[in-house]
LUMTORSE-991553 format. One record per residue: residue number from 1; x, y, z of N, C-alpha, C in turn. Coordinates in steps of 0.02 Angstrom, whole numbers. Each point is the difference from the previous one (the first is absolute). Example, Ala and Ser with C-alpha at 12.3 -4.5 7.8 and 13.67 -1.06 7.14 Angstrom:
SITE  1  660  -284  390  -45  59  0  45  60  0
SITE  2  -18  53  -36  42  59  3  -39  55  37
***
This chain:
SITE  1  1278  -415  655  -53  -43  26  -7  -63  -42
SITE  2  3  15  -74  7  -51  -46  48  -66  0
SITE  3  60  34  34  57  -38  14  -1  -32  53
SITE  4  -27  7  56  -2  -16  71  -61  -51  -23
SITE  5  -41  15  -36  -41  -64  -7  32  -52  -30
SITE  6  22  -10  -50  46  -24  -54  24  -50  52
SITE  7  53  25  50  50  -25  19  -43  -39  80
SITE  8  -44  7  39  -48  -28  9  -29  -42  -6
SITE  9  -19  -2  -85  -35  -70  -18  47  -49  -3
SITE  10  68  17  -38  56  -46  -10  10  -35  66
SITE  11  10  46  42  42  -40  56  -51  -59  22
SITE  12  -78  17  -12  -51  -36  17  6  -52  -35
SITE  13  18  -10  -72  -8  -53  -41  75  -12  17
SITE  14  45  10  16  67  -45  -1  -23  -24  68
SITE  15  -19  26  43  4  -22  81  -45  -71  -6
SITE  16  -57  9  -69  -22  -64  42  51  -86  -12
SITE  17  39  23  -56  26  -62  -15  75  0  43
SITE  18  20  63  18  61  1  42  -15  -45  69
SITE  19  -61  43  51  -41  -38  52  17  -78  -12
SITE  20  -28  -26  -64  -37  -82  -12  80  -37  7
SITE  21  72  45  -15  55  -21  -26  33  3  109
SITE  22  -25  47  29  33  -37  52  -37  49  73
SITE  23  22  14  56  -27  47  39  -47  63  -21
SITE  24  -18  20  56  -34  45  -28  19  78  27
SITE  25  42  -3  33  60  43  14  40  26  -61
SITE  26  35  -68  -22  58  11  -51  -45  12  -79
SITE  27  -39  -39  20  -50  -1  -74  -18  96  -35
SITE  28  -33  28  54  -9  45  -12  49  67  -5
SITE  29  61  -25  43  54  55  -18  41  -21  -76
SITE  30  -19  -49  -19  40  -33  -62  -48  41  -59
SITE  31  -89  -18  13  -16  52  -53  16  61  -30
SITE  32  -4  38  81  18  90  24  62  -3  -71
SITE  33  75  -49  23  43  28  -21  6  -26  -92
SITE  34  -42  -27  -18  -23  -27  -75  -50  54  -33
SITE  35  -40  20  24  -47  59  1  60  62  -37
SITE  36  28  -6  52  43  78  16  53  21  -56
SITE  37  27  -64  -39  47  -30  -34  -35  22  -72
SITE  38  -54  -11  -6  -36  -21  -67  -17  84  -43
SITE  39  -9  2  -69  10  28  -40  -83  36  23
SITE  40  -3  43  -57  -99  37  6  -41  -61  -53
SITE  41  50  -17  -46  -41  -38  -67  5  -69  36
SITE  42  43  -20  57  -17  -74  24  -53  1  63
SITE  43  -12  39  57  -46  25  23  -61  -9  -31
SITE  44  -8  34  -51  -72  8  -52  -10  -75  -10
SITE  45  42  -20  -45  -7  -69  -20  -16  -38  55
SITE  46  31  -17  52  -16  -39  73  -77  17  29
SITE  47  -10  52  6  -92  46  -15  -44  -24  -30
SITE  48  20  13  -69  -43  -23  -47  -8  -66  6
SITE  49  42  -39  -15  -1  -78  28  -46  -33  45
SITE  50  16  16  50  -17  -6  76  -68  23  -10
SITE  51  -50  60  -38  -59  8  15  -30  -35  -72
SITE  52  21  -18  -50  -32  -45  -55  -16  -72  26
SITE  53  55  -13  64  -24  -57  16  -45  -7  52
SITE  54  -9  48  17  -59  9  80  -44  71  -18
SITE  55  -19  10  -68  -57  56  -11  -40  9  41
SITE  56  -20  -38  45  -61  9  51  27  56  62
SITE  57  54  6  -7  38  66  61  -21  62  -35
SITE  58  -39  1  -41  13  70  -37  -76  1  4
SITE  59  -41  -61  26  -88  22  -3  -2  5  95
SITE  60  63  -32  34  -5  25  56  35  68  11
SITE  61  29  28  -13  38  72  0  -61  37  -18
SITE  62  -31  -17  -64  -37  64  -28  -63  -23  66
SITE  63  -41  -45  5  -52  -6  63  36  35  63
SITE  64  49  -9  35  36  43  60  -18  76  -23
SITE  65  29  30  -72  2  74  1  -73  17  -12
SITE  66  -26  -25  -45  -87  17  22  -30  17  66
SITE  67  22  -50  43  -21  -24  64  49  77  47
SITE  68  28  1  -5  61  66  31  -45  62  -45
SITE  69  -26  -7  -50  -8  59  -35  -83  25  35
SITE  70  -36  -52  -1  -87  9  30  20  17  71
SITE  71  32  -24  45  15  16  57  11  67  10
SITE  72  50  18  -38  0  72  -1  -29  44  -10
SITE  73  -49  -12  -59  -69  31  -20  -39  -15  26
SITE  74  -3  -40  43  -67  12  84  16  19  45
SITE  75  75  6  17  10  47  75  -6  93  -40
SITE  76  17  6  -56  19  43  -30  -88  48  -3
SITE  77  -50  -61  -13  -54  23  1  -45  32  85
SITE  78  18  -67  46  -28  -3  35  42  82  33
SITE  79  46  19  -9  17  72  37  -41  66  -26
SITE  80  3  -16  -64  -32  47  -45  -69  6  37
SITE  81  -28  -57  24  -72  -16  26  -3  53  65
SITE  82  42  -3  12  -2  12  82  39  52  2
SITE  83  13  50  -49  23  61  9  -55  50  -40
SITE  84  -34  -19  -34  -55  12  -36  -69  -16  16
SITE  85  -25  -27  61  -44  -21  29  -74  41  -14
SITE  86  28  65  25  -51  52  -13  -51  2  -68
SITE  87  61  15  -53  1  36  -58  -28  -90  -26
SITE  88  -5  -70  -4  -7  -50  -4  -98  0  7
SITE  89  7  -3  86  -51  -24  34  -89  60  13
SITE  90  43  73  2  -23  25  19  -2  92  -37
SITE  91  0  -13  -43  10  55  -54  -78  24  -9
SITE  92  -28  75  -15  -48  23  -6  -14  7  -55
SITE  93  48  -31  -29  -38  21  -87  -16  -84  -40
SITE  94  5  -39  37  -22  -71  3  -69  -16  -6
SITE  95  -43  -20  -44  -70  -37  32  18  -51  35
SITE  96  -58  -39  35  -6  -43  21  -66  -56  -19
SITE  97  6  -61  29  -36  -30  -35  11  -47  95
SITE  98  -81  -37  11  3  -21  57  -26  64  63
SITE  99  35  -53  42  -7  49  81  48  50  -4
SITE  100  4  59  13  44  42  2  40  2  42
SITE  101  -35  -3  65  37  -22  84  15  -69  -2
SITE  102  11  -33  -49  25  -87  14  56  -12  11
SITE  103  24  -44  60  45  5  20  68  -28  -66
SITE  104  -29  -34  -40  71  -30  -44  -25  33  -72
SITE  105  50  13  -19  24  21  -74  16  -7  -62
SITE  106  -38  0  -51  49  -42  -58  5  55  -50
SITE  107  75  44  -23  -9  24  -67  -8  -5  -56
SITE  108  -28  29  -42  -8  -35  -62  16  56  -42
SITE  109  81  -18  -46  10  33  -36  -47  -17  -106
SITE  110  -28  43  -4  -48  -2  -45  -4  31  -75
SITE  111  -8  -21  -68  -10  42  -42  -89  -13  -30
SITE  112  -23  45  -8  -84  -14  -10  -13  -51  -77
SITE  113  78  -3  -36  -3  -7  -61  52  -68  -11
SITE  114  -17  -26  73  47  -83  -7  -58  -24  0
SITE  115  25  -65  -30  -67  -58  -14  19  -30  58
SITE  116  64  -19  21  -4  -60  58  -25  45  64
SITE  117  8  71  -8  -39  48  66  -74  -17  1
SITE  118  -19  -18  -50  -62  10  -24  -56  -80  27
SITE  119  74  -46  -12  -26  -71  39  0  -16  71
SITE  120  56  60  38  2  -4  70  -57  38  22
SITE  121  -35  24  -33  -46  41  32  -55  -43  43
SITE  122  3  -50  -20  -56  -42  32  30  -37  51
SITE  123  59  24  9  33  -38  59  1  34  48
SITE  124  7  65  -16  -4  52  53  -73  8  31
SITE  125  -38  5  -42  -77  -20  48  -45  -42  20
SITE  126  48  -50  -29  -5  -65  43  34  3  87
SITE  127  52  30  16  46  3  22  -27  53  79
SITE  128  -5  69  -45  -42  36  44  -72  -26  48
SITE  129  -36  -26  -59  -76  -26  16  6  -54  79
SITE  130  65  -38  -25  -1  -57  53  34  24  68
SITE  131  42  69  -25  35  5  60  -12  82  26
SITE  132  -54  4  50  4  44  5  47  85  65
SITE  133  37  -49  5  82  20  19  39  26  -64
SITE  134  -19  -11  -52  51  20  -36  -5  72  -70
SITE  135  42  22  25  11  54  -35  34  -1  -83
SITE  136  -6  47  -32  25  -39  -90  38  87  -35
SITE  137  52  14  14  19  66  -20  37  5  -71
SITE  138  -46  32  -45  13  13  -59  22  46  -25
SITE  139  82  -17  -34  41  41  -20  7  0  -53
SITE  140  -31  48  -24  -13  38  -87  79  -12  -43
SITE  141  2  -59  -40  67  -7  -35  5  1  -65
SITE  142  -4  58  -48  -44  -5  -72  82  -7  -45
SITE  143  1  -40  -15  46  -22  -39  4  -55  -60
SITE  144  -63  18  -39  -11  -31  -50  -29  48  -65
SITE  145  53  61  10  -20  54  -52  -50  58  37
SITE  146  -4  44  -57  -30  77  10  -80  -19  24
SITE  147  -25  -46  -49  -69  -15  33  -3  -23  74
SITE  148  50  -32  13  1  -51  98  21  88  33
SITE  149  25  31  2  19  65  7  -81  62  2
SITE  150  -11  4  -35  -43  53  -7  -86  -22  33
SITE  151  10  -72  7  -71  -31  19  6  -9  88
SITE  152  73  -12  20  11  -9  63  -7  91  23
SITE  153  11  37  -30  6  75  16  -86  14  28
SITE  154  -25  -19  -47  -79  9  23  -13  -36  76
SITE  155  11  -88  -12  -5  -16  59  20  22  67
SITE  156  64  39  -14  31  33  65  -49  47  18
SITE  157  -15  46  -57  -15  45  38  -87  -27  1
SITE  158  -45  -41  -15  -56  -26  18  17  -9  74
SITE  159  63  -38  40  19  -44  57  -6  90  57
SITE  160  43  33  -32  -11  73  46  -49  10  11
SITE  161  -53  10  -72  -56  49  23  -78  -48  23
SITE  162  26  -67  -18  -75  -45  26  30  -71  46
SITE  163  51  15  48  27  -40  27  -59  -78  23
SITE  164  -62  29  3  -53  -48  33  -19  -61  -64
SITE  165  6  30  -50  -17  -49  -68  77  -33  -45
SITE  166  28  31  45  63  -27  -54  3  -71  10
SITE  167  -24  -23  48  8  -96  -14  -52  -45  -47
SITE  168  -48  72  -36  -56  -34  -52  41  5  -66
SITE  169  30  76  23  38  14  -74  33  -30  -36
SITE  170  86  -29  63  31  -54  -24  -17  -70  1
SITE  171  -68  -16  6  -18  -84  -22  -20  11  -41
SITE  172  -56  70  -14  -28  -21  -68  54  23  -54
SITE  173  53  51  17  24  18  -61  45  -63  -10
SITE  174  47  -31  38  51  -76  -26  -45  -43  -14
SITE  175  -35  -12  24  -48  -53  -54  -43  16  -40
SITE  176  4  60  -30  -21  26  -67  26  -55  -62
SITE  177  -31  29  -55  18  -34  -71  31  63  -23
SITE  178  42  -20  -60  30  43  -23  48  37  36
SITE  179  38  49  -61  81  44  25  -39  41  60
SITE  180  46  10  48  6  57  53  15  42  -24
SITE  181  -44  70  -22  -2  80  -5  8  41  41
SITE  182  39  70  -30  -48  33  41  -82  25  -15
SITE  183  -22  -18  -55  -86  21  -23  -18  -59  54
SITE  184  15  -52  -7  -23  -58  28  -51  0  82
SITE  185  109  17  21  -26  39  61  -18  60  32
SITE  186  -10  31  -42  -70  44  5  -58  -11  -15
SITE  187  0  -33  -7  -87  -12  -22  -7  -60  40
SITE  188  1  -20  28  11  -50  77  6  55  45
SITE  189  51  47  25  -20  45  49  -54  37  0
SITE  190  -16  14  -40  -59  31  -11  -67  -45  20
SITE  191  -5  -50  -47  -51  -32  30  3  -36  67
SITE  192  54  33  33  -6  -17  95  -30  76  25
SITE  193  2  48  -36  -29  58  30  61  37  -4
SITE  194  47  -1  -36  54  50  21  -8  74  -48
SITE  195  9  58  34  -11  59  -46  56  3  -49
SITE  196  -1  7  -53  47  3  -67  49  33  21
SITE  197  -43  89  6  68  66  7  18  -29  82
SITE  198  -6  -9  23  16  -18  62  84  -79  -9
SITE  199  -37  -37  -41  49  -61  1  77  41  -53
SITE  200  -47  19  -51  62  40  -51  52  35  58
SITE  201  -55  52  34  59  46  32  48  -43  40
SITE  202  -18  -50  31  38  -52  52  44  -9  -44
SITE  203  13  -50  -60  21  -19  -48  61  57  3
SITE  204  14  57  2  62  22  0  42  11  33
SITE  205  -35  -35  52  59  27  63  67  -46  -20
SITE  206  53  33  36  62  -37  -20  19  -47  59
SITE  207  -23  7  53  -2  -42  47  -19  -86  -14
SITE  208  -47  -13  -81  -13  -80  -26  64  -9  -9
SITE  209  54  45  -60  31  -27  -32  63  -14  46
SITE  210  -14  48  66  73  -18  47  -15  -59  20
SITE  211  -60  -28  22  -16  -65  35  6  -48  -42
SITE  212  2  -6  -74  13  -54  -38  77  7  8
SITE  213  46  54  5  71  7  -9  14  -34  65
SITE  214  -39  -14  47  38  -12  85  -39  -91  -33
SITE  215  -44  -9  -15  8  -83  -14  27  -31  -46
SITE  216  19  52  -70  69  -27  -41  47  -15  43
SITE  217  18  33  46  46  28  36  20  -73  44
SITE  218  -51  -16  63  -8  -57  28  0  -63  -44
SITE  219  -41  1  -47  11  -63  -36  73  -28  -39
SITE  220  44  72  -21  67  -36  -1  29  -23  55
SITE  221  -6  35  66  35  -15  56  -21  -84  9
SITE  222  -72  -12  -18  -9  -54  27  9  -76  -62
SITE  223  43  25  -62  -25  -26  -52  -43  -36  -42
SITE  224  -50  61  22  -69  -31  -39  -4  49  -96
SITE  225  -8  -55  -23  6  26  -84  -68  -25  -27
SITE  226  -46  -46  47  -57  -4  -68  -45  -9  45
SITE  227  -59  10  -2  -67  -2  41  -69  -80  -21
SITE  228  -17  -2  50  6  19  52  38  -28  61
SITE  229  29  35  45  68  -10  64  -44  25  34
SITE  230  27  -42  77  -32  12  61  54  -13  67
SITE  231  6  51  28  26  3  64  -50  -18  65
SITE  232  17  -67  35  -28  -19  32  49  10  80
SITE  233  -14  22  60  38  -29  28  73  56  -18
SITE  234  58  -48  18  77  2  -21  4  -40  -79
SITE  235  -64  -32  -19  22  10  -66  -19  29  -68
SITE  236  36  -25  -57  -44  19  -53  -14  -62  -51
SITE  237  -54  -2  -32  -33  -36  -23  0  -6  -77
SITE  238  21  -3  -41  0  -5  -71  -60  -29  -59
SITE  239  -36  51  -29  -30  -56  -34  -102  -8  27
SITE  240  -39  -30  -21  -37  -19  0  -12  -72  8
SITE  241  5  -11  78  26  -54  25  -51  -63  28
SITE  242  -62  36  6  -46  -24  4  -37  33  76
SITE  243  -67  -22  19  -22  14  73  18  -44  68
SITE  244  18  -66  -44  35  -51  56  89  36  48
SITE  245  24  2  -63  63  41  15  -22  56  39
SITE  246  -12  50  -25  -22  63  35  -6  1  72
SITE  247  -55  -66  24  -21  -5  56  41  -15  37
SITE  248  45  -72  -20  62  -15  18  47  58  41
SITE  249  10  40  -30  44  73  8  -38  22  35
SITE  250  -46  27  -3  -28  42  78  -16  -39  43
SITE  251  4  -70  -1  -7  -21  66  53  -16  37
SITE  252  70  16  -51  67  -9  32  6  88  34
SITE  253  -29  51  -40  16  68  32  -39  7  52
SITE  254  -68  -26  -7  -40  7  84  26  -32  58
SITE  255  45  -57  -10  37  -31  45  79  40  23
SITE  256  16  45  -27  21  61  17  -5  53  55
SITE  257  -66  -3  9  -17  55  48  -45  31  -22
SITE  258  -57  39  19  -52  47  3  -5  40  -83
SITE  259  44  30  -19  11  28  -56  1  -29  -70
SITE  260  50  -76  19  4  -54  -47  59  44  -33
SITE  261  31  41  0  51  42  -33  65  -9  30
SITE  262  5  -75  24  68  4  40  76  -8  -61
***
């Protein structure tokens, strides 16, 4: 492959002065057979040459493979989207935040113990407040150590056993001060009314830790590595992007169709 490029660029850099020297017929079979003729160390040299004097082919090559590379990582995503729809959109071990029945969707992959999670939070109820079509599905992503882990465990199982308060829980608990616990969040479930032995016993089911394993799981498929990410639509969203953006995006997925999940 190395060689086939090699011999490629050459013929490219002899062709253009062969071309300038007469037809463009003969020009280019004159390179072919100069190309073909030439050593590996005169090749290189003709290469090297040829791109010291036109460096800027090498900020258009690398912009093309970027550009070939994101492409791929959005059709690559958008299937993932749409083979995963369910387990995405409509998963039972999800809170919600918003209308529940709203027709459009935004996920929000989350750790309770990101600061920039912690600044979108006011985007999200900004977001909800204004739109009340819209639905906000929160996917428990604790990946900022044993504490983001053991504090989201509570929340899960708070989300099972007090499904009606869980949208007080997670505003007041992300815009809390201080580390995300699990003492923390217990003593926040609690003061929503939740019974202790009751939340503890929840707390073990193994059914949390499979549902964090199925959104590790999705989030490589979709290459999401840092929170907070949002699947809007066919896409995904990177980052803490602001509420302008946000809106932007669901108003491209409501123009979609009914679901906004096209």
């Amino acid at each position: 492959m190395k060689k086939s490029l090699l011999f490629a660029a050459t013929a490219l850099a002899i062709g253009f002065g062969a071309i300038a020297a007469g037809p463009l017929g003969s020009g280019a079979a004159r390179a072919e057979d100069a190309a073909a003729s030439m050593s590996k160390s005169d090749v290189e040299k003709i290469v090297r040459d040829y791109l010291v004097a036109n460096p800027e082919i090498l900020e258009e090559m690398q912009a093309a493979l970027d550009a070939k590379h994101k492409e791929a990582e959005r059709i690559a995503q958008t299937q993932t989207i749409q083979d995963n729809k369910a387990e995405l959109f409509a998963s039972v071990h999800d809170g919600i935040v918003g209308n529940p029945d709203g027709k459009v969707s935004i996920v929000e992959f989350y750790d309770y113990n990101c600061g920039f999670c912690k600044r979108a939070l006011e985007d999200m109820q900004a977001l909800t407040a204004a739109d009340p079509d819209l639905r906000f599905v929160l996917k428990e992503f604790p990946i900022l150590g044993p504490d983001s882990q053991k504090a989201h465990i509570v929340a899960s199982a708070f989300q099972r056993l007090m499904p009606e308060k869980y949208a007080e829980f997670h505003n007041r608990f992300l815009g809390g001060q201080g580390r995300a616990t699990e003492a923390s969040a217990m003593k926040l479930a609690l003061e929503l009314g939740a019974d202790e032995a009751k939340l503890r016993e929840e707390m073990k089911d193994p059914a949390i830790g499979d549902n964090f394993s199925k959104t590790y799981e999705l989030a490589n498929k979709l290459a999401i590595t840092g929170t907070p990410s949002y699947v809007v639509g066919n896409e995904v969203v990177f980052g803490a992007l602001g509420k302008d953006v946000l809106e932007q995006k669901i108003a491209a997925a409501r123009a979609c169709g009914d679901t906004g999940n096209c």
